[in-house]
PyMOL Python script that loads the backbone (N, CA, C, O; Angstrom):
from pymol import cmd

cmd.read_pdbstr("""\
ATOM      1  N   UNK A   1       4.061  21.244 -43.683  1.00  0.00           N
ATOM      2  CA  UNK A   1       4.899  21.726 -42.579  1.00  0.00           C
ATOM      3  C   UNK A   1       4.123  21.751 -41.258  1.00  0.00           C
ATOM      4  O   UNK A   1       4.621  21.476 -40.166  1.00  0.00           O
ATOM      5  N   UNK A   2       2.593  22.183 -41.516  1.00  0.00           N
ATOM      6  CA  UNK A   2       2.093  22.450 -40.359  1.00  0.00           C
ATOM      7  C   UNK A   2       1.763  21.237 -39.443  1.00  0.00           C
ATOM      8  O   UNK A   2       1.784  21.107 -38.219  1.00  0.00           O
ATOM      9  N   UNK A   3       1.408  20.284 -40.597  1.00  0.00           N
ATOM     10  CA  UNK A   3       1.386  18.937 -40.302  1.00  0.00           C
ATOM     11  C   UNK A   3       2.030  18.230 -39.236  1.00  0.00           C
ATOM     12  O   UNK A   3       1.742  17.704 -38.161  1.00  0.00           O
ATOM     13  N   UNK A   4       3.233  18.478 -40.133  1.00  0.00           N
ATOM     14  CA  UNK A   4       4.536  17.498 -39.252  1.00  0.00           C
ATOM     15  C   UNK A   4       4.730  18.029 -37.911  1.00  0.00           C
ATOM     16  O   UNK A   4       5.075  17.275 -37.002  1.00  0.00           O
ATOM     17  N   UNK A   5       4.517  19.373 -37.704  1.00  0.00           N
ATOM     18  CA  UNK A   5       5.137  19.870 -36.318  1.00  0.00           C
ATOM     19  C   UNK A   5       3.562  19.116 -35.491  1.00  0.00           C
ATOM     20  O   UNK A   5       3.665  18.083 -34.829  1.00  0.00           O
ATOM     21  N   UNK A   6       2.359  19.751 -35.658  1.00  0.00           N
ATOM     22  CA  UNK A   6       1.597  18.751 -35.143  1.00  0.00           C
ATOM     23  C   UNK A   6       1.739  17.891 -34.337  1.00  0.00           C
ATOM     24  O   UNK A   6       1.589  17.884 -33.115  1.00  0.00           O
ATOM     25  N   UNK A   7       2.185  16.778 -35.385  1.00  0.00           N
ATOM     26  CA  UNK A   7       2.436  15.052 -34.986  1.00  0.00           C
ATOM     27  C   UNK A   7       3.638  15.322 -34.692  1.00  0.00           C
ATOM     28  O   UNK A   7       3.977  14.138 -34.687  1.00  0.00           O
ATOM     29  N   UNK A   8       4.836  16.003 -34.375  1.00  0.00           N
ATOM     30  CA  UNK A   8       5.989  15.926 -33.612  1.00  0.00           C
ATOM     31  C   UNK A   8       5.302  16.048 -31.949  1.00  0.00           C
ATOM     32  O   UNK A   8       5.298  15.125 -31.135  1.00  0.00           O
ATOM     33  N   UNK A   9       4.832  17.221 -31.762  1.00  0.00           N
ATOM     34  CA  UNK A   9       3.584  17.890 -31.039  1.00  0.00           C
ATOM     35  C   UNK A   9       2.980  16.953 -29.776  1.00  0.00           C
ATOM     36  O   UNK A   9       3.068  16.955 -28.548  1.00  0.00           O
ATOM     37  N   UNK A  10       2.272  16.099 -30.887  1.00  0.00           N
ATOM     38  CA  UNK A  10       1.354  15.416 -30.499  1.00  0.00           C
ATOM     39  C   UNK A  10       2.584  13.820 -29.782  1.00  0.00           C
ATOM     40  O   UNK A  10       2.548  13.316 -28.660  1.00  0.00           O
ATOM     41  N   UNK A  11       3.055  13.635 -30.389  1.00  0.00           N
ATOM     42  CA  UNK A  11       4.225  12.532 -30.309  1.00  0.00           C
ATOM     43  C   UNK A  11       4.878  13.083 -28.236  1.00  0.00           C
ATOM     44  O   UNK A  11       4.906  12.744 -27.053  1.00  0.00           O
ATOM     45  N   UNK A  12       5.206  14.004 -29.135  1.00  0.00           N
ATOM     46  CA  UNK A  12       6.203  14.871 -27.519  1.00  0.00           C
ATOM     47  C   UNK A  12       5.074  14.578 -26.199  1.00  0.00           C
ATOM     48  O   UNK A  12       5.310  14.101 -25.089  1.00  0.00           O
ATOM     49  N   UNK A  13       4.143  14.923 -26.621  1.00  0.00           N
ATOM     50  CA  UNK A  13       3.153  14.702 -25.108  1.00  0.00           C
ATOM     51  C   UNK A  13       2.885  13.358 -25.133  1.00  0.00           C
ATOM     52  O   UNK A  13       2.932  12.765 -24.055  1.00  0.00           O
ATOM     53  N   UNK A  14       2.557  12.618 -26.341  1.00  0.00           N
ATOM     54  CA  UNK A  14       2.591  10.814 -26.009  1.00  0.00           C
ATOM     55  C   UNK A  14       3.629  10.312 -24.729  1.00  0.00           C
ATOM     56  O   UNK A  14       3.429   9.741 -23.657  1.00  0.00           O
ATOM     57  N   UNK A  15       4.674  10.764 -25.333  1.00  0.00           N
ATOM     58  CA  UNK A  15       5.753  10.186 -24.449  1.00  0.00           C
ATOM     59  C   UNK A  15       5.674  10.866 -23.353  1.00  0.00           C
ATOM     60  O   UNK A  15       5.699  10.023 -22.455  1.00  0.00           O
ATOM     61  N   UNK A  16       5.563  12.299 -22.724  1.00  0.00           N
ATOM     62  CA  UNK A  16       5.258  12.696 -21.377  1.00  0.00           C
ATOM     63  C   UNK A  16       4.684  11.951 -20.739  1.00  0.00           C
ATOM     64  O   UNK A  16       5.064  11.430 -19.691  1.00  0.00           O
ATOM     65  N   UNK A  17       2.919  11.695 -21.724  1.00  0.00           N
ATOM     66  CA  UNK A  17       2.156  10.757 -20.867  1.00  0.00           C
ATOM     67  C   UNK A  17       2.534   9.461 -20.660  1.00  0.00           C
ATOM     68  O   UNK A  17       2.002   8.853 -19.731  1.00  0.00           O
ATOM     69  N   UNK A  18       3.558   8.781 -21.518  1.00  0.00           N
ATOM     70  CA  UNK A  18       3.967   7.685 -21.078  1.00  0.00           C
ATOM     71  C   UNK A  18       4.976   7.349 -19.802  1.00  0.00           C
ATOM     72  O   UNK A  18       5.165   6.402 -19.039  1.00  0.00           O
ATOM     73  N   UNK A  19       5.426   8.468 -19.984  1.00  0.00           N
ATOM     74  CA  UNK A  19       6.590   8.955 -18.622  1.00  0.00           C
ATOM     75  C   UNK A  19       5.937   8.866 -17.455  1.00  0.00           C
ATOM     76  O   UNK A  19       6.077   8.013 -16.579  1.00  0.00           O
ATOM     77  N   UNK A  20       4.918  10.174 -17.499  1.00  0.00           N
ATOM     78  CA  UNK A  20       4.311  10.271 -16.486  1.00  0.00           C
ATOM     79  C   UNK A  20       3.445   8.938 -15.713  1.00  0.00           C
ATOM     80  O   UNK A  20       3.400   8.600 -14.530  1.00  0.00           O
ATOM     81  N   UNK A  21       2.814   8.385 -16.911  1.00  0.00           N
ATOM     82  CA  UNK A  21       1.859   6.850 -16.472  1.00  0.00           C
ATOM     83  C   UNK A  21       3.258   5.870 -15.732  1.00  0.00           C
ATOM     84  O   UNK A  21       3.087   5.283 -14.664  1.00  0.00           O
ATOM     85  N   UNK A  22       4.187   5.834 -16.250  1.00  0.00           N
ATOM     86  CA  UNK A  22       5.405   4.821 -15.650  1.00  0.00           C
ATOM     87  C   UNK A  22       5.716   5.417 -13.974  1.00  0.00           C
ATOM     88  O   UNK A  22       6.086   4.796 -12.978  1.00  0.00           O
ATOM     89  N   UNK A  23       5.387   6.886 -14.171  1.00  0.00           N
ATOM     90  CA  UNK A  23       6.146   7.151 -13.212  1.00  0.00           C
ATOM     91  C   UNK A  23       5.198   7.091 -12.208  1.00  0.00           C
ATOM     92  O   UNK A  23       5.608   6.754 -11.097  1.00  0.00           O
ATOM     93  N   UNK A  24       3.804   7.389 -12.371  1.00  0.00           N
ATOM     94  CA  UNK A  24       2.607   7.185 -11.325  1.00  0.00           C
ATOM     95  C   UNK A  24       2.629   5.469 -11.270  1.00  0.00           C
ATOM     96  O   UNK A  24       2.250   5.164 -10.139  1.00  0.00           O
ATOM     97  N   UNK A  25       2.883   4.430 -11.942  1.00  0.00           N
ATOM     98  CA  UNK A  25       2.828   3.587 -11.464  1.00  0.00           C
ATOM     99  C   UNK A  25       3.880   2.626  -9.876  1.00  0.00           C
ATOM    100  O   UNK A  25       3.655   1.821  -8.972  1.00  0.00           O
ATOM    101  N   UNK A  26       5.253   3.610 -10.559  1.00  0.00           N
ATOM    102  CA  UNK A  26       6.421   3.313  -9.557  1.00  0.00           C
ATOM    103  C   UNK A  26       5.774   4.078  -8.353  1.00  0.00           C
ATOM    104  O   UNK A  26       5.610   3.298  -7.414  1.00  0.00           O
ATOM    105  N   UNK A  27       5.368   5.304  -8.085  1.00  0.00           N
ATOM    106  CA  UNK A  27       4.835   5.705  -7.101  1.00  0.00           C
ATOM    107  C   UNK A  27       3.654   4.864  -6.765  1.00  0.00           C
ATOM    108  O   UNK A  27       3.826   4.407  -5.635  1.00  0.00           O
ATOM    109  N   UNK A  28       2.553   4.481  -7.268  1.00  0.00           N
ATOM    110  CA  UNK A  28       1.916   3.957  -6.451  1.00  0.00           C
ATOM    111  C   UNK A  28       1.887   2.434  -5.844  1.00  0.00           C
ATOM    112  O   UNK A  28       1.104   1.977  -5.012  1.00  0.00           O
ATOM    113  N   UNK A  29       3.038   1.749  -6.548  1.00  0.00           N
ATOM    114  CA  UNK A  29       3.344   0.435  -5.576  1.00  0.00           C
ATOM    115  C   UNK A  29       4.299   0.801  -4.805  1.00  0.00           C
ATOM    116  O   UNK A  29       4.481   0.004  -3.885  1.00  0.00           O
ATOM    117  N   UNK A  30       5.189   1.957  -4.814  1.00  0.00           N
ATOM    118  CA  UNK A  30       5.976   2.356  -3.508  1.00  0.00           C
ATOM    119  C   UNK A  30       5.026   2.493  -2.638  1.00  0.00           C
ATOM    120  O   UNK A  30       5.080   1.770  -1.643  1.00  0.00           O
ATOM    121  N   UNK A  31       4.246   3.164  -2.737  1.00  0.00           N
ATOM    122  CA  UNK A  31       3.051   3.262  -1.595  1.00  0.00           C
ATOM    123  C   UNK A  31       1.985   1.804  -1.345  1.00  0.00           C
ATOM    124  O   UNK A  31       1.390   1.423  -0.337  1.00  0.00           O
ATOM    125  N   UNK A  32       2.062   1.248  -2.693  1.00  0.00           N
ATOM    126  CA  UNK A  32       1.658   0.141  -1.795  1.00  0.00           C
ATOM    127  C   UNK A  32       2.274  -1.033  -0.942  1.00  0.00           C
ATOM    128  O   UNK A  32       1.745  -1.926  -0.281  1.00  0.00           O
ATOM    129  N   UNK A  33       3.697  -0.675  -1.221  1.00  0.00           N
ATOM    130  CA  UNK A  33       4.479  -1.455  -0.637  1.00  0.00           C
ATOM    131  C   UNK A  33       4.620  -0.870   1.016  1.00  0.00           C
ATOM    132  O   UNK A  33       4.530  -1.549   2.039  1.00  0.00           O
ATOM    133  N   UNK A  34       4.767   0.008   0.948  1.00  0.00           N
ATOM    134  CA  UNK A  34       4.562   1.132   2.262  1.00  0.00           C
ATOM    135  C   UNK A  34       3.303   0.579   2.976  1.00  0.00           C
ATOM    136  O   UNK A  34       3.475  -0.326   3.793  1.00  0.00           O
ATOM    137  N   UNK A  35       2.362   0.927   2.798  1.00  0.00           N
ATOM    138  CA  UNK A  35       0.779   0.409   3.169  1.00  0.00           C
ATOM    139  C   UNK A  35       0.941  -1.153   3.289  1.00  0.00           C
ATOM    140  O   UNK A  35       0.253  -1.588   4.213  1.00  0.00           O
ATOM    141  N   UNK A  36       1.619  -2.070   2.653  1.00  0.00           N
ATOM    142  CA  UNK A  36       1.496  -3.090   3.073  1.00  0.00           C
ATOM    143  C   UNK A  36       2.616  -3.600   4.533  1.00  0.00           C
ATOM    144  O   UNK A  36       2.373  -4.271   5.536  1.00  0.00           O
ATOM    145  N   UNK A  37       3.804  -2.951   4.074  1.00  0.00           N
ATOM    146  CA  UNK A  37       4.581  -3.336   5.000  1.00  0.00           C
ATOM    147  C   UNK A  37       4.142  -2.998   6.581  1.00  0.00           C
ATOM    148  O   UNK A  37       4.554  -3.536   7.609  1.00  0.00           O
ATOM    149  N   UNK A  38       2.901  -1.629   6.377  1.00  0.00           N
ATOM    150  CA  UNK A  38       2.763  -0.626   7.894  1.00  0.00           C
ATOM    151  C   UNK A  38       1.328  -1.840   8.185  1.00  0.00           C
ATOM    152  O   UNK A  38       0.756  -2.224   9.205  1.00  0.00           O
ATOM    153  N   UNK A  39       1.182  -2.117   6.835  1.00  0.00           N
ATOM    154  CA  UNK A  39      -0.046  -2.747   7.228  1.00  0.00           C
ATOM    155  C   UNK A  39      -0.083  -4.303   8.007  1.00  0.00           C
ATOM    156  O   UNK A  39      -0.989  -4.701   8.739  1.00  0.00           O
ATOM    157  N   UNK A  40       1.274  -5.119   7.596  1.00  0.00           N
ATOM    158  CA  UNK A  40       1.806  -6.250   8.215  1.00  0.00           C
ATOM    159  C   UNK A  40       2.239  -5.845   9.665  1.00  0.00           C
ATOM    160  O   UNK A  40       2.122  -6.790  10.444  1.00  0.00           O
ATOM    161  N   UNK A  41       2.740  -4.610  10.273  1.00  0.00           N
ATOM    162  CA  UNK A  41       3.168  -4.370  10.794  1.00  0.00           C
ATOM    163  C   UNK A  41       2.365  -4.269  12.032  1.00  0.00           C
ATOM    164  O   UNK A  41       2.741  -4.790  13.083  1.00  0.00           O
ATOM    165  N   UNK A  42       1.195  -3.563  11.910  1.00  0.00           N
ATOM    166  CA  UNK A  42      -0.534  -3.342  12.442  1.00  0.00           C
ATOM    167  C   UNK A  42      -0.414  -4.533  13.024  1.00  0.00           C
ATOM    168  O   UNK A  42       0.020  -4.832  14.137  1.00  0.00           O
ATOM    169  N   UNK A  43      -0.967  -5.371  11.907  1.00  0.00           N
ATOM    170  CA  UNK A  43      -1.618  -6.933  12.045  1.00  0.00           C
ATOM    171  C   UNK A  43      -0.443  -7.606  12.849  1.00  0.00           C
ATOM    172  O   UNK A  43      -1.049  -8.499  13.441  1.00  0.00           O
ATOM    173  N   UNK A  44       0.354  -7.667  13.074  1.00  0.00           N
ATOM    174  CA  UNK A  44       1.283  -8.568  13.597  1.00  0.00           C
ATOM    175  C   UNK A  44       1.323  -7.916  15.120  1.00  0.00           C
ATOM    176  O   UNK A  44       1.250  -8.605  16.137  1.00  0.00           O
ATOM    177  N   UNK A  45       1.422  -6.787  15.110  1.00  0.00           N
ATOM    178  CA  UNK A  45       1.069  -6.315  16.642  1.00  0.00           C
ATOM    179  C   UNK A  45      -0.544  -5.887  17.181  1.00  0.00           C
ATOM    180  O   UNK A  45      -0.697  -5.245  18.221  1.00  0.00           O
ATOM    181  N   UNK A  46      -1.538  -6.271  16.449  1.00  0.00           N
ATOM    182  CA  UNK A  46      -2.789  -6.393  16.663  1.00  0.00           C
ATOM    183  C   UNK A  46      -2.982  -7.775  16.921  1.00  0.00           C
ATOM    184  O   UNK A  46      -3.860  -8.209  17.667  1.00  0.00           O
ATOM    185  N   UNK A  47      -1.873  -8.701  16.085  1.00  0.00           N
ATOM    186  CA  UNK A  47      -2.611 -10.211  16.559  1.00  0.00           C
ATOM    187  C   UNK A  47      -1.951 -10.778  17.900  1.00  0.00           C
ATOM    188  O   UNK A  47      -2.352 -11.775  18.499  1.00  0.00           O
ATOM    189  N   UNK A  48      -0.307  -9.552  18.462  1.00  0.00           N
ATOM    190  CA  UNK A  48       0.192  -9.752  19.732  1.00  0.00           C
ATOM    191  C   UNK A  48      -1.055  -9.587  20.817  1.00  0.00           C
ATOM    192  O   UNK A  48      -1.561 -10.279  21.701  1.00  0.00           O
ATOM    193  N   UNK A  49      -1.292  -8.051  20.141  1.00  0.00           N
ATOM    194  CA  UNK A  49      -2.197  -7.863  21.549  1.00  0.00           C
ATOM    195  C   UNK A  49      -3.722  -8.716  21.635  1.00  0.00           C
ATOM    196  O   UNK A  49      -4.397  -8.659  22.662  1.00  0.00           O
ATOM    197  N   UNK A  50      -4.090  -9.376  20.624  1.00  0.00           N
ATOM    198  CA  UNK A  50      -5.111  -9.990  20.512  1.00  0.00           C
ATOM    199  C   UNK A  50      -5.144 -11.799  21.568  1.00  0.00           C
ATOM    200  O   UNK A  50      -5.917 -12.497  22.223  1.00  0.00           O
ATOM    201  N   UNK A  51      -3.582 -11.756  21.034  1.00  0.00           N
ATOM    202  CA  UNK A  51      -3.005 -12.994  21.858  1.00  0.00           C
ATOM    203  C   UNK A  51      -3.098 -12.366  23.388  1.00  0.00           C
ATOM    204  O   UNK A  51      -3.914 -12.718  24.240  1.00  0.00           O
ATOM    205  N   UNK A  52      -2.350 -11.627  23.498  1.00  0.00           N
ATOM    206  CA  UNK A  52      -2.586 -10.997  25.475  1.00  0.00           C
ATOM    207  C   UNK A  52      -3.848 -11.357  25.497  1.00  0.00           C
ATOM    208  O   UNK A  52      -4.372 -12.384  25.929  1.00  0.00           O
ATOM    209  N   UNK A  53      -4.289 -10.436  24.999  1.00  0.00           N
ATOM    210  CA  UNK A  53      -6.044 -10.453  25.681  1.00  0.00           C
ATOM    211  C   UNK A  53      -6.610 -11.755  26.161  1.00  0.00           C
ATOM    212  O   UNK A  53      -7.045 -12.103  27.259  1.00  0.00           O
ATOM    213  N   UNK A  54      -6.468 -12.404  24.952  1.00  0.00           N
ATOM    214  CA  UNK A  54      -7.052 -13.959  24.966  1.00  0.00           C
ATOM    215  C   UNK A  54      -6.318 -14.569  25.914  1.00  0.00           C
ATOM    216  O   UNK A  54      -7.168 -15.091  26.635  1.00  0.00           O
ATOM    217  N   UNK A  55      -5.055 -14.868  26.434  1.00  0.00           N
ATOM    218  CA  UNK A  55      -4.715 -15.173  27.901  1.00  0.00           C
ATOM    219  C   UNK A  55      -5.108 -14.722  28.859  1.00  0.00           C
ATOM    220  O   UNK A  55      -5.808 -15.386  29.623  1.00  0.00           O
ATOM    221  N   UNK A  56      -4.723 -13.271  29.136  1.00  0.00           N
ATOM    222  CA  UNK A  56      -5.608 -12.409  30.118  1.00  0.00           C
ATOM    223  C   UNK A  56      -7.049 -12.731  29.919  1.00  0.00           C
ATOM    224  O   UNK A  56      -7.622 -12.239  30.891  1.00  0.00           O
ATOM    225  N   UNK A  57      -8.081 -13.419  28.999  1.00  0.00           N
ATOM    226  CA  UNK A  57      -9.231 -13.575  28.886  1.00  0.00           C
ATOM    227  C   UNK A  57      -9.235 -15.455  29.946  1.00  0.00           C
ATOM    228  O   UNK A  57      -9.760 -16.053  30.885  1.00  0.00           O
ATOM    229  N   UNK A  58      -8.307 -15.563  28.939  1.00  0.00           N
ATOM    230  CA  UNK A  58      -8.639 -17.523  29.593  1.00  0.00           C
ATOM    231  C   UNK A  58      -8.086 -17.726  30.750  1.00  0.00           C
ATOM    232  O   UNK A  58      -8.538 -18.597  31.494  1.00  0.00           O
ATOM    233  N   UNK A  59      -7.036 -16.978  31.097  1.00  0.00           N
ATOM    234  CA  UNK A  59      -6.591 -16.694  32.537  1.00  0.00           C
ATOM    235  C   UNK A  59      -7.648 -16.255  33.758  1.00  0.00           C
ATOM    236  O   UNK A  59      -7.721 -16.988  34.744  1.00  0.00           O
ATOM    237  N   UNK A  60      -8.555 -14.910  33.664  1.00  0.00           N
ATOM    238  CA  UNK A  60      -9.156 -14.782  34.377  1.00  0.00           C
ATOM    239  C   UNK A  60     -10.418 -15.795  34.657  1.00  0.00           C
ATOM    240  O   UNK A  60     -11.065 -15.744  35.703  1.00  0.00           O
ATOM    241  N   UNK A  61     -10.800 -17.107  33.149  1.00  0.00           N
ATOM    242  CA  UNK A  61     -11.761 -17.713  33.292  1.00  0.00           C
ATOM    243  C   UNK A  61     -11.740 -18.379  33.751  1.00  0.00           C
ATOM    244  O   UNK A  61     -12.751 -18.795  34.317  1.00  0.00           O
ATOM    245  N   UNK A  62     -10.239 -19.128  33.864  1.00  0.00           N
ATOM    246  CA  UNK A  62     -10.068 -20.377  34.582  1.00  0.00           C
ATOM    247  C   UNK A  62     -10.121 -19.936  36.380  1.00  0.00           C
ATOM    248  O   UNK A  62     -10.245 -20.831  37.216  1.00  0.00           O
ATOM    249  N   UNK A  63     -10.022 -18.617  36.744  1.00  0.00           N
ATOM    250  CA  UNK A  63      -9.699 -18.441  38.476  1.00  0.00           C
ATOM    251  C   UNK A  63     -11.009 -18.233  38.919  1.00  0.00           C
ATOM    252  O   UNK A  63     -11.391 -18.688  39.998  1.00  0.00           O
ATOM    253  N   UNK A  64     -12.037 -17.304  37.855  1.00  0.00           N
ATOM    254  CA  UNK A  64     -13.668 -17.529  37.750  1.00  0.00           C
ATOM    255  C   UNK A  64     -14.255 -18.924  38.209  1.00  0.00           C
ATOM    256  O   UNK A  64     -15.072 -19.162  39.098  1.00  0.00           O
ATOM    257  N   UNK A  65     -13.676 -19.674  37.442  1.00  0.00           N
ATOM    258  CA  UNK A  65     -14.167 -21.180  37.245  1.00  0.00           C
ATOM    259  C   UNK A  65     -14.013 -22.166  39.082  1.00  0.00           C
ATOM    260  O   UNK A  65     -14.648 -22.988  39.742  1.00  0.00           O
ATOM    261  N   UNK A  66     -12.395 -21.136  39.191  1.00  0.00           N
ATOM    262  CA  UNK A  66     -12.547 -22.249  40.143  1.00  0.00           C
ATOM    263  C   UNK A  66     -13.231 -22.195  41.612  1.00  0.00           C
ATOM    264  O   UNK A  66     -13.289 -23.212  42.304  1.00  0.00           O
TER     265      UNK A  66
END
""", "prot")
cmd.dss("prot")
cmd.show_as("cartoon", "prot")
cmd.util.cbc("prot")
cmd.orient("prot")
């Protein structure tokens, strides 16, 4: 008797932890989907302003130049 409740026991928290592992996994590609999307988001307006610069850079070189 003591047995079986045990391994019922032991069974019941298997599956929590399996719950729980499924459910930390959905959370952490929500977040990495999050982090990637904020992170495309960065980069795409880091490579705008990277583009300004670099005009405003080759712009002022060429009036330097002349």
């Amino acid at each position: 008797m003591l047995y079986k409740e045990k391994k019922e026991k032991d069974n019941g928290s298997e599956i929590k932890w399996k719950l729980y592992q499924e459910i930390l996994v959905v959370e952490t590609k929500r977040v990495l989907v999050v982090i990637r999307r904020w992170g495309t988001k960065r980069t795409s307006m880091l490579r705008k302003t990277l583009k300004l610069d670099m005009l405003v850079l080759i712009g002022i070189g060429h009036k330097s130049m002349r």
